[in-house]
LOFIKE-408699 format. One line per 2 residues: their letters; for each residue z, y, x of N, C-alpha, C, O. Coordinates in steps of 0.02 Angstrom, whole numbers, plus 50000, padded with zeros to 5 digits. Last residue first. Example, Ala and Ser with C-alpha at 12.3 -4.5 7.8 and 13.67 -1.06 7.14 Angstrom:
BEGIN
SA	50354:49888:50642:50357:49947:50684:50394:50002:50645:50402:50057:50670 | 50390:49716:50660:50390:49775:50615:50390:49835:50660:50423:49834:50712
END
This chain:
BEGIN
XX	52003:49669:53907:51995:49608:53874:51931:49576:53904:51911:49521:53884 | 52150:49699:54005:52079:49694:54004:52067:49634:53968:52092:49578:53974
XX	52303:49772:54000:52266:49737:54012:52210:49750:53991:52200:49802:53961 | 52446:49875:54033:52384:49864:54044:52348:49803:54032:52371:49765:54074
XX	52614:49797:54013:52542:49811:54056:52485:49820:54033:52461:49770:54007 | 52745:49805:53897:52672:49760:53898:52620:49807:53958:52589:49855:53934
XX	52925:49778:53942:52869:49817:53916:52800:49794:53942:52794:49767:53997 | 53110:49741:53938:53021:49715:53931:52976:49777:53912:52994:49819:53871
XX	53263:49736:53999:53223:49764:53961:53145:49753:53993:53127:49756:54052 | 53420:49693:53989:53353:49642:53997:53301:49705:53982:53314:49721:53924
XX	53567:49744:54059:53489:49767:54016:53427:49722:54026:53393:49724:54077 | 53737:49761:54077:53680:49731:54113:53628:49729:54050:53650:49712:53995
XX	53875:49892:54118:53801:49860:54068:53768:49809:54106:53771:49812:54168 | 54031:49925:54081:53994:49870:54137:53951:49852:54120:53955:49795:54097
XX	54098:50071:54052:54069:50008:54043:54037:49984:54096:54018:50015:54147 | 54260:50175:54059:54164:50150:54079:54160:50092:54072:54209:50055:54082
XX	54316:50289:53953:54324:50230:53970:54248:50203:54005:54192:50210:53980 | 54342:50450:54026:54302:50395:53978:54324:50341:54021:54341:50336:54080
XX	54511:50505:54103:54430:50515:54099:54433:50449:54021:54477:50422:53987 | 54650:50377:54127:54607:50456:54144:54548:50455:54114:54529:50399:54096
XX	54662:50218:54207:54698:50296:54165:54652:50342:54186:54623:50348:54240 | 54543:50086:54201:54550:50132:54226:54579:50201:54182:54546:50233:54141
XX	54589:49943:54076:54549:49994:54086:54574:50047:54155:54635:50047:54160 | 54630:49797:54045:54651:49847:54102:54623:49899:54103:54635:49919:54161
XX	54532:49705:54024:54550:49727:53988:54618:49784:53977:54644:49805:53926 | 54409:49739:54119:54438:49717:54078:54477:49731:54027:54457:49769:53984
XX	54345:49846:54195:54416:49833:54224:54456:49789:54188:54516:49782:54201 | 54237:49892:54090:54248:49904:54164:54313:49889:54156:54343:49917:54110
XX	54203:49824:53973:54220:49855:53995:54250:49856:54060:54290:49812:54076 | 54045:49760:53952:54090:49740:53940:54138:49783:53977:54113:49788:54033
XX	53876:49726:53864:53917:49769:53889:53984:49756:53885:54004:49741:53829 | 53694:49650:53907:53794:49631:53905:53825:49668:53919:53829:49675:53980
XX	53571:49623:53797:53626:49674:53834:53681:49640:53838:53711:49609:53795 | 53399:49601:53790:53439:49574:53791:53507:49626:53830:53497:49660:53880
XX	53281:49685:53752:53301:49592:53741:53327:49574:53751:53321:49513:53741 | 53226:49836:53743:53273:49805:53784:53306:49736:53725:53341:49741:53674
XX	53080:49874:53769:53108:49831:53718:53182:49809:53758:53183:49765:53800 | 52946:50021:53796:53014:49976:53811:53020:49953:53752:52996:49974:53700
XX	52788:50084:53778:52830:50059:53750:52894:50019:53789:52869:49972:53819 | 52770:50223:53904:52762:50172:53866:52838:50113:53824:52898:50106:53835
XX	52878:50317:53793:52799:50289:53823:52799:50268:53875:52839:50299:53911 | 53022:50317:53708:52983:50344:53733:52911:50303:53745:52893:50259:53706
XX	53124:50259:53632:53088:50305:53589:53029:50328:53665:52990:50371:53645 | 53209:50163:53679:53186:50152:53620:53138:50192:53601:53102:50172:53556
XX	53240:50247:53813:53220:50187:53816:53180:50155:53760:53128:50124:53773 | 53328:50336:53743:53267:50341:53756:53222:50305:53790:53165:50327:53798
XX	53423:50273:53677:53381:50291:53637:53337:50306:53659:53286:50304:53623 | 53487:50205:53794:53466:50159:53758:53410:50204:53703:53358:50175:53687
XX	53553:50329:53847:53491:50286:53907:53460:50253:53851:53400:50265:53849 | 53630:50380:53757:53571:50414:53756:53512:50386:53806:53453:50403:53810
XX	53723:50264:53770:53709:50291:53698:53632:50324:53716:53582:50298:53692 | 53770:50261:53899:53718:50227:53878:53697:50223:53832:53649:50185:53826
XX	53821:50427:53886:53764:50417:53932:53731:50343:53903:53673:50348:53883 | 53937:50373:53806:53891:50435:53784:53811:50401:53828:53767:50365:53806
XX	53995:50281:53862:53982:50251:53811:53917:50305:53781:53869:50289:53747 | 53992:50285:54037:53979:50287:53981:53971:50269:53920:53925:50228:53917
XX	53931:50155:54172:53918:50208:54138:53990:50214:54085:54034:50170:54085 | 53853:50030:54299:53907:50075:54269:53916:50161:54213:53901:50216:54237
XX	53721:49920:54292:53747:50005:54329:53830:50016:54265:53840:50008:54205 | 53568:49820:54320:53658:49842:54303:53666:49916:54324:53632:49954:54358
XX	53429:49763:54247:53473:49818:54272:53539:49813:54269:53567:49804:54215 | 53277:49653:54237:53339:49679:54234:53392:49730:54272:53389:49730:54334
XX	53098:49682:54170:53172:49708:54232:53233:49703:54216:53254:49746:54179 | 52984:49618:54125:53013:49623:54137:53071:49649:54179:53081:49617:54231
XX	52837:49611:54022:52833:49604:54107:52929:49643:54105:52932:49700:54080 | 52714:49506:53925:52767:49568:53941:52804:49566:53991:52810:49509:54013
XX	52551:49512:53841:52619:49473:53880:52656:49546:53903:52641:49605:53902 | 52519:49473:53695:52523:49513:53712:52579:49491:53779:52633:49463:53772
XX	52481:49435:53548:52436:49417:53613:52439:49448:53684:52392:49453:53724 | 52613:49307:53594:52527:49331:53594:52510:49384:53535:52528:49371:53477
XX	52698:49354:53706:52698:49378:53656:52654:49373:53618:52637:49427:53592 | 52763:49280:53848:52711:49278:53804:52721:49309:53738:52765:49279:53707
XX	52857:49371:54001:52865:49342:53905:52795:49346:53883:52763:49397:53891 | 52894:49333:54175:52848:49367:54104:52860:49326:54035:52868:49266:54024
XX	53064:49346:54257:52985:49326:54214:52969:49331:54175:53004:49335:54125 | 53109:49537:54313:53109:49443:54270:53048:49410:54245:52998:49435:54220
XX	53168:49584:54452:53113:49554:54411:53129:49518:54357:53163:49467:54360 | 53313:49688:54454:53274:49643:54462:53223:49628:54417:53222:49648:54358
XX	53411:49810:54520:53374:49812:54484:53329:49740:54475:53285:49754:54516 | 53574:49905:54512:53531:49847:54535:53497:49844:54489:53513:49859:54432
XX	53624:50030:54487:53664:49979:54525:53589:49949:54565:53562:49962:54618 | 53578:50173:54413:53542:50105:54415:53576:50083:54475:53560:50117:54525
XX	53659:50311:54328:53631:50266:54414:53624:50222:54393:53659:50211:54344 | 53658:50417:54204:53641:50339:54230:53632:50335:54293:53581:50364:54311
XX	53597:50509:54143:53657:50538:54166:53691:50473:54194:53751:50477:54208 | 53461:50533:54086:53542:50510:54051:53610:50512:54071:53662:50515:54038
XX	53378:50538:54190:53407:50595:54133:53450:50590:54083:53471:50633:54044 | 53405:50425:54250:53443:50494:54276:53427:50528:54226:53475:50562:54210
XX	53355:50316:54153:53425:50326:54179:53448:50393:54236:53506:50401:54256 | 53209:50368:54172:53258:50380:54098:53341:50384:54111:53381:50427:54092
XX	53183:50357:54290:53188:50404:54279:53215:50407:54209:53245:50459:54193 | 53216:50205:54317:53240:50254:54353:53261:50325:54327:53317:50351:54331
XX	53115:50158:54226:53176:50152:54193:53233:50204:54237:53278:50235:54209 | 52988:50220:54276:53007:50251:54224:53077:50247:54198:53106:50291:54166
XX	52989:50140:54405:53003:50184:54408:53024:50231:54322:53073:50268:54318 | 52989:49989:54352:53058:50020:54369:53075:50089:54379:53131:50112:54373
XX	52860:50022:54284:52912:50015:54242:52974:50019:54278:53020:50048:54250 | 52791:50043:54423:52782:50082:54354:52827:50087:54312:52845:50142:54292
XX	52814:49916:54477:52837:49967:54512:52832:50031:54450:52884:50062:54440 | 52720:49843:54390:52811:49816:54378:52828:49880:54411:52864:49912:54373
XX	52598:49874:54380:52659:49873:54339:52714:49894:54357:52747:49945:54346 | 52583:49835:54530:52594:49911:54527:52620:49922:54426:52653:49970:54408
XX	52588:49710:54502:52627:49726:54559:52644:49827:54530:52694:49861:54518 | 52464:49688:54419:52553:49674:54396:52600:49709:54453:52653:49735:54434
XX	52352:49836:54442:52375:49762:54443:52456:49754:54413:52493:49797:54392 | 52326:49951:54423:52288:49922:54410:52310:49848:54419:52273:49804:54397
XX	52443:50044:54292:52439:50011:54356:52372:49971:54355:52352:49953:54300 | 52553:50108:54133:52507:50112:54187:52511:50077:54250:52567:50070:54275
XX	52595:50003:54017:52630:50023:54058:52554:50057:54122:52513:50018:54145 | 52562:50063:53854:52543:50009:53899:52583:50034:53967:52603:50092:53965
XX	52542:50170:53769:52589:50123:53753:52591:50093:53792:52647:50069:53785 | 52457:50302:53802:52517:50301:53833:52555:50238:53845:52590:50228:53895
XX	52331:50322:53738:52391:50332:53698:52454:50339:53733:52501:50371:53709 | 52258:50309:53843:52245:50379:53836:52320:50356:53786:52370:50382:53810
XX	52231:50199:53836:52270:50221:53904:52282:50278:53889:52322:50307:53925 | 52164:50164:53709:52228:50151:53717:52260:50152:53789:52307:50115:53804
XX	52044:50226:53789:52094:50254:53705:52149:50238:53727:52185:50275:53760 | 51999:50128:53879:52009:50186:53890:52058:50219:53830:52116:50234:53845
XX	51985:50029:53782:52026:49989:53843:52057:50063:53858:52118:50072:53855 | 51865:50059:53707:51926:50033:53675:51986:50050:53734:52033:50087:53718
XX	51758:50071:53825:51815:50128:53796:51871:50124:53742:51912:50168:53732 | 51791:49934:53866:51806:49957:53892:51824:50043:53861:51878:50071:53867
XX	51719:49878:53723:51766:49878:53756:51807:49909:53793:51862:49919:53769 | 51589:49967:53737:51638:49970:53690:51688:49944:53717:51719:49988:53747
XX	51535:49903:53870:51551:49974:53843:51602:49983:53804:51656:50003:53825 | 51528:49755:53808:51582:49758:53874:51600:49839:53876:51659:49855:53882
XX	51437:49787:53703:51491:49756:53691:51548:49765:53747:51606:49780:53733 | 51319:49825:53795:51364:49867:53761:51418:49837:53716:51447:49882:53688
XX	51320:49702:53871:51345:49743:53892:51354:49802:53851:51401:49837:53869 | 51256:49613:53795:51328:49616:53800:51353:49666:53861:51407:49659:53891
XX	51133:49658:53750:51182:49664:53724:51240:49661:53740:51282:49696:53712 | 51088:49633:53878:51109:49718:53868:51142:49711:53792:51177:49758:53774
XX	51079:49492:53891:51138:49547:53916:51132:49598:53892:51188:49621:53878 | 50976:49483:53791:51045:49461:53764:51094:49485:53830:51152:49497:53814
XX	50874:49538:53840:50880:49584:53784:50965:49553:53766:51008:49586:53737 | 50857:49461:53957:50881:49536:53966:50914:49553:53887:50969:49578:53879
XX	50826:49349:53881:50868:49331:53923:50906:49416:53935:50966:49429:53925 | 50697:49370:53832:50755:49374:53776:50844:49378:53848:50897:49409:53844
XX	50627:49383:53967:50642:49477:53893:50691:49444:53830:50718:49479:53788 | 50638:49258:53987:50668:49304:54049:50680:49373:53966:50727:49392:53932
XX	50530:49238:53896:50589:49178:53883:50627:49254:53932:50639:49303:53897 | 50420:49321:53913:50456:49315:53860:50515:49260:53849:50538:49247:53793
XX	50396:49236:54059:50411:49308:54034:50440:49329:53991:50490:49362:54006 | 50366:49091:54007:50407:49127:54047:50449:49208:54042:50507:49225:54029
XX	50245:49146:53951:50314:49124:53908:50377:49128:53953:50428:49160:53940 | 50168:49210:54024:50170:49241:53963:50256:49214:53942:50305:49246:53926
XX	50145:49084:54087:50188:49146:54141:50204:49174:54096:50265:49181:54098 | 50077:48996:54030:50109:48979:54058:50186:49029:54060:50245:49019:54045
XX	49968:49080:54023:50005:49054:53968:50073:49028:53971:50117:49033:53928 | 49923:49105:54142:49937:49145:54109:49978:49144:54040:50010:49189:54012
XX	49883:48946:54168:49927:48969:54206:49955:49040:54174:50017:49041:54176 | 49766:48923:54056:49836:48900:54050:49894:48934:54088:49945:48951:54058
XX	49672:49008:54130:49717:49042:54056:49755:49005:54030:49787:49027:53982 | 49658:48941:54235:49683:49026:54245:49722:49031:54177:49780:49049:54168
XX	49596:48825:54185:49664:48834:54206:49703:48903:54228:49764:48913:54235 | 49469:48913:54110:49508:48845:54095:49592:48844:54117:49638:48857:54079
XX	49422:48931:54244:49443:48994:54195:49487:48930:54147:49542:48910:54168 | 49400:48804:54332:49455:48852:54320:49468:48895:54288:49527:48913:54290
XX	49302:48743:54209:49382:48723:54223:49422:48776:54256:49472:48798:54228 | 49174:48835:54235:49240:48830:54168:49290:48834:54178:49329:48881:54171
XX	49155:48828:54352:49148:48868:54314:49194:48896:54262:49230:48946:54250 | 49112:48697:54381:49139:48742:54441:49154:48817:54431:49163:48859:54475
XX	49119:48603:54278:49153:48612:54326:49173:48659:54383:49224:48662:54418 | 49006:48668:54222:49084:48674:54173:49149:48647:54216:49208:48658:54203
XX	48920:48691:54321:48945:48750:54292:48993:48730:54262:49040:48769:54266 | 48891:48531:54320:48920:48578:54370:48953:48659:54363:49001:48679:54396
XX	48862:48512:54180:48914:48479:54219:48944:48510:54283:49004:48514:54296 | 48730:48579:54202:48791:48565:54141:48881:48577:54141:48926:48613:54122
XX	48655:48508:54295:48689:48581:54283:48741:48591:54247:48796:48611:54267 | 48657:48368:54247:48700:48393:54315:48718:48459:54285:48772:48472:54257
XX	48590:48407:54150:48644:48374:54126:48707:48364:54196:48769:48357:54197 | 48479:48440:54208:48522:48472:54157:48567:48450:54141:48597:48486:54102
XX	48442:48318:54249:48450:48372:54329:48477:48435:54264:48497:48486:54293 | 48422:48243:54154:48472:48241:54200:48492:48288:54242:48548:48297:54266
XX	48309:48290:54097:48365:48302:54055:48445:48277:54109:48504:48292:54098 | 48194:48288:54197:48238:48319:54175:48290:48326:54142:48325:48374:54158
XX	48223:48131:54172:48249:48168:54247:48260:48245:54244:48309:48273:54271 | 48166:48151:54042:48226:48082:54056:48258:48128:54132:48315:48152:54135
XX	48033:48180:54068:48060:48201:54027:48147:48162:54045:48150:48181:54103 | 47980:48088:54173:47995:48162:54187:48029:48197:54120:48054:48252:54133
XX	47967:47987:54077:48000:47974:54154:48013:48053:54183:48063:48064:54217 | 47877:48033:54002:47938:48013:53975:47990:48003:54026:48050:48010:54015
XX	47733:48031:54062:47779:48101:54021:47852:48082:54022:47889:48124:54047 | 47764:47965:54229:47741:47959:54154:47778:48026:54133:47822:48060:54159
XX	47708:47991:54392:47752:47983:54319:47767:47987:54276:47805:48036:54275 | 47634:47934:54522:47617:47965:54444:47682:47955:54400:47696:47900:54377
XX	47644:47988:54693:47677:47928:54616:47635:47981:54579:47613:48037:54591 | 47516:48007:54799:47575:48026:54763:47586:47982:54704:47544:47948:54674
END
């Protein structure tokens, strides 16, 4: 058998430790090592995603509020009821319908007009003819002015039926035509 010196076995041990060493901090360490980067990792993640929630639920009680803002002022009346423009506009001819028969009004004809920017506020349009009254469009126009939702009549041409010829007998009747506007529903 070899002989090997004190120092030659001292030296080989310190290697076959210096393997160990090495092997435990490799096979050992490093991954706890990378486990607790990967956790670190995910931690922030995580907390990046919990600001991400914490800033919708803010805005969703902002979109709450809103919306019962949105609710109040349906509850006041001023806005024309409908969930879209279509069912507007059918909303507002029907109300002008019904103001002009309790006035004592037929509605001739009735048309669209295009929308008015008001900012911030847009406004949705009908024009009307019909024959009347000086009484009756006296009381179509005030309640037009005074009721819910809001009306604006923007524009009037009244001119007397038959010119300047009037029809003998009875009231004299007029020949109205009515721009009148009122604001929809909207969503902020």
């Amino acid at each position: 058998m070899w002989r090997v010196s004190k120092s030659m076995r001292r030296a080989a041990a310190l290697g076959l430790l210096m393997a160990a060493l090495a092997f435990v901090a490799l096979g050992v360490a490093m991954p706890i090592v990378h486990r607790v980067r990967d956790l670190a990792q995910s931690l922030d993640e995580q907390q990046w995603q919990l600001r991400q929630y914490t800033a919708a639920a803010a805005r969703e009680a902002s979109v709450s509020a809103l919306e019962q803002r949105h609710q109040a002022e349906l509850a006041l009346g001023e806005f024309l009821p409908g969930d879209g423009e279509l069912a507007a506009q059918a909303n507002l001819q029907t109300a002008l319908t019904g103001l002009a028969q309790s006035s004592g009004v037929r509605i001739r004809s009735a048309r669209k007009l295009p929308d008015r920017e008001r900012a911030p506020i847009k406004l949705m349009g009908v024009g009307v003819n019909f024959t009347t009254d000086i009484e009756s469009l006296q009381k179509l126009l005030y309640a037009i002015e005074t009721t819910r939702p809001y009306m604006f009549v923007e524009s009037a041409d009244i001119s007397p039926l038959g010119g300047a010829n009037p029809a003998p007998g009875g009231p004299p009747l007029l020949e109205v035509r009515l721009d009148i506007f009122a604001a929809p529903n909207r969503r902020d």
